[in-house]
Every structure is written in C-alpha cells, then in structure tokens.
N, C-alpha and C positions, 0 to 999 in steps of 0.2 A: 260494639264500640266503634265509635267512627273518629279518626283520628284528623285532628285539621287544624289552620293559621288560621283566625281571625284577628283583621286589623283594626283600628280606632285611629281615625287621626285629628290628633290634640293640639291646638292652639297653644298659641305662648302667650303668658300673662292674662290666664284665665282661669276659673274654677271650671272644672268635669265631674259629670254625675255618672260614673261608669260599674261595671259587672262583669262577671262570667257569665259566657254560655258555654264551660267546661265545666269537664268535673272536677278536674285536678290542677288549675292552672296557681301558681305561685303567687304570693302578695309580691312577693321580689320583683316580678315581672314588671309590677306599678312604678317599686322605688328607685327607679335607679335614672340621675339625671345624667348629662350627656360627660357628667367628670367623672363616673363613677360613685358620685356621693349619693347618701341615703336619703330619701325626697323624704323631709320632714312634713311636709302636707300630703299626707296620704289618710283618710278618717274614713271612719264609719259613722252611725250616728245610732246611741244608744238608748232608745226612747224608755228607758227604765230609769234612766239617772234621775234620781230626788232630789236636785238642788234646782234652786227657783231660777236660776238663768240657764235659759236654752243653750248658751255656749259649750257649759261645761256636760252635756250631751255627745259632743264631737270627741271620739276618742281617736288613736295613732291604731291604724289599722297593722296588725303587728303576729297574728297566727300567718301557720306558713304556708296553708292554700285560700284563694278566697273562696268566699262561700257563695254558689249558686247561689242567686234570688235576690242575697242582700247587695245593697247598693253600697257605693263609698265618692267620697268629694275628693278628685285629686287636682291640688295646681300645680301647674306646670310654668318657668320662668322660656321654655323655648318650644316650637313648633317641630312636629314628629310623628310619624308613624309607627305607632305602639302594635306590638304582635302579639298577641295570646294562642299559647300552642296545650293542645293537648285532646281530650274525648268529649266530643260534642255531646251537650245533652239532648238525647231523640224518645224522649219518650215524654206521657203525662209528669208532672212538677207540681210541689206543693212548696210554698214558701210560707214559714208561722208570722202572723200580723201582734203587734203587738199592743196593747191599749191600758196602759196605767195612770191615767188622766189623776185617779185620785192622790196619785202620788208628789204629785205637783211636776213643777220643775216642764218636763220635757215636752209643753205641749201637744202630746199622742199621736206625733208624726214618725210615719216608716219612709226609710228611704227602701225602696225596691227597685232590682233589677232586671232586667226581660234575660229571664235566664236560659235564650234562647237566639241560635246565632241569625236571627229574622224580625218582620216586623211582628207585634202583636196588635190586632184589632180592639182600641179601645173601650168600644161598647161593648163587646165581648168579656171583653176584660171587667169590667164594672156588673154585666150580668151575670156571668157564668162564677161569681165569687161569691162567697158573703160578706160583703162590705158593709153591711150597714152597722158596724160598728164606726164606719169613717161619715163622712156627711156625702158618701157619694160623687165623690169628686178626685179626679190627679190632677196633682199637680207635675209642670217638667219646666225643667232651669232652661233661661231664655237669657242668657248672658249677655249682658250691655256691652262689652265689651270695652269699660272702665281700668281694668288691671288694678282692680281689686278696691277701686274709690267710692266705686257711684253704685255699688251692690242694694237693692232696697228690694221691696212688693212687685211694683210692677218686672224684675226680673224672671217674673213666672207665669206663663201659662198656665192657667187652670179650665180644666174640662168636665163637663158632665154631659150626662145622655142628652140634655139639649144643645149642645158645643161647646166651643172655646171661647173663650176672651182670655185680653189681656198681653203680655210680652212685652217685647221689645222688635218689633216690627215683623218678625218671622212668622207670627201668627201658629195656628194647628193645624197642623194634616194629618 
C-alpha cells in the first residue's frame, strides 16, 4: 500500500472526464464546490440503461468511494486544484467493459478511467485488451471551451492504431 496526493487541475465552466488512481478515494472528494455545496454535476455514465435517449444514461454519481477504472463527467462553475488522497493502485488492473447494444438506448459507450496515477500507452492499451467488442478505437474530451453551449462531435478526439484525428486544436499525444 502506497499512500499519496494526487492532483487534477480543473477548469471553471467546463465538463471533466476524471477517475481514481486509488483504491479508496471518496466521490465526496468530487462534490464539493468552493461554498460547501453538493456539485450536482457529478455522473457516471451507465451503459446498461434501456431508454432510447443517450442522456438518460448519465446517472448522479452518489456511492461513497469512486470506483477504480470507471470514469465520471464532473463540471465545475470555478478553477481549482482537486486532491485525491489515499492508496495508490500498483499493481496489474482489470476494469469490466460493458456492451448491451441490443438493448437500445445507451449506444455501448464505456466511460473509463486510467486507473493509474501515470500515463498509459495507448496502442498498448488497444493491444494488450480485448477490444474488439468496441470498433478499436478511444475516444478522449477535447473541450471547446464553450461553458457548456457549443458541446458537439468534433469535442473528441478519437484514436486508433493508425492515430488521431479530430479535437479542438490540441490534437493527440
């Protein structure tokens, strides 16, 4: 068990695609804006929900550690340095994918997170998995930085083994 701070630092008036790289870190950690109050945009994204509009997919992320691996969309109205305290995850990781396409509704999108306080090598990432239930491709949020108007398609980067396209000017690394 390795004990440590990891920071995040979050833009104001923007969606974040963030995660633990702990084992034990608090959703509370996410919700709390600079008054004390409970950040009502805090989600996860539940690709099981059966109803035919993608929205109602986004649920209130509301257990009370987050979960290695799964991702969540948090916005924020101000700029900050977010700390996540607790046990680093150091060893091999399995996060479950999930694909219930016939069910409608949630177009068989995982949000995932790099459940590791480092980078991860994307082609790695796509080889060393079994993906090919997904089309072989990530996607990562490349925020226009709209404050929450001009949100569309091109907000994403998408990569496969042959590169990136796409974004909003930051391009892939």
């Amino acid at each position: 068990n390795v004990s440590a701070t990891c920071e995040n630092y979050l833009t104001a008036n923007e969606y974040h695609y963030v995660g633990s790289s702990m084992t034990s870190a608090p959703v509370s950690s996410y919700n709390i804006t600079s008054g004390g109050n409970v950040n009502p945009n805090f989600y996860y994204y539940d690709e099981t929900e059966t109803n035919p509009n993608w929205l109602y997919a986004w649920k209130p992320a509301s257990t009370s550690n987050l979960e290695p691996g799964k991702g969540y969309a948090l916005y924020t109205n101000e700029n900050y340095a977010h700390s996540l305290q607790g046990n680093l995850i150091n060893q091999d990781f399995s996060y479950t994918i999930t694909n219930t396409s016939s069910a409608g509704g949630s177009k068989s999108w995982n949000l995932v997170a790099n459940p590791f306080p480092c980078n991860i090598n994307a082609d790695d990432l796509i080889n060393d998995n079994d993906i090919a239930v997904f089309t072989k491709a990530l996607y990562f949020w490349d925020d226009d930085g709209s404050s929450g108007t001009g949100y569309n398609s091109s907000d994403y980067i998408t990569y496969t083994l042959g590169g990136g396209t796409g974004g909003n000017g930051s391009g892939f690394n």
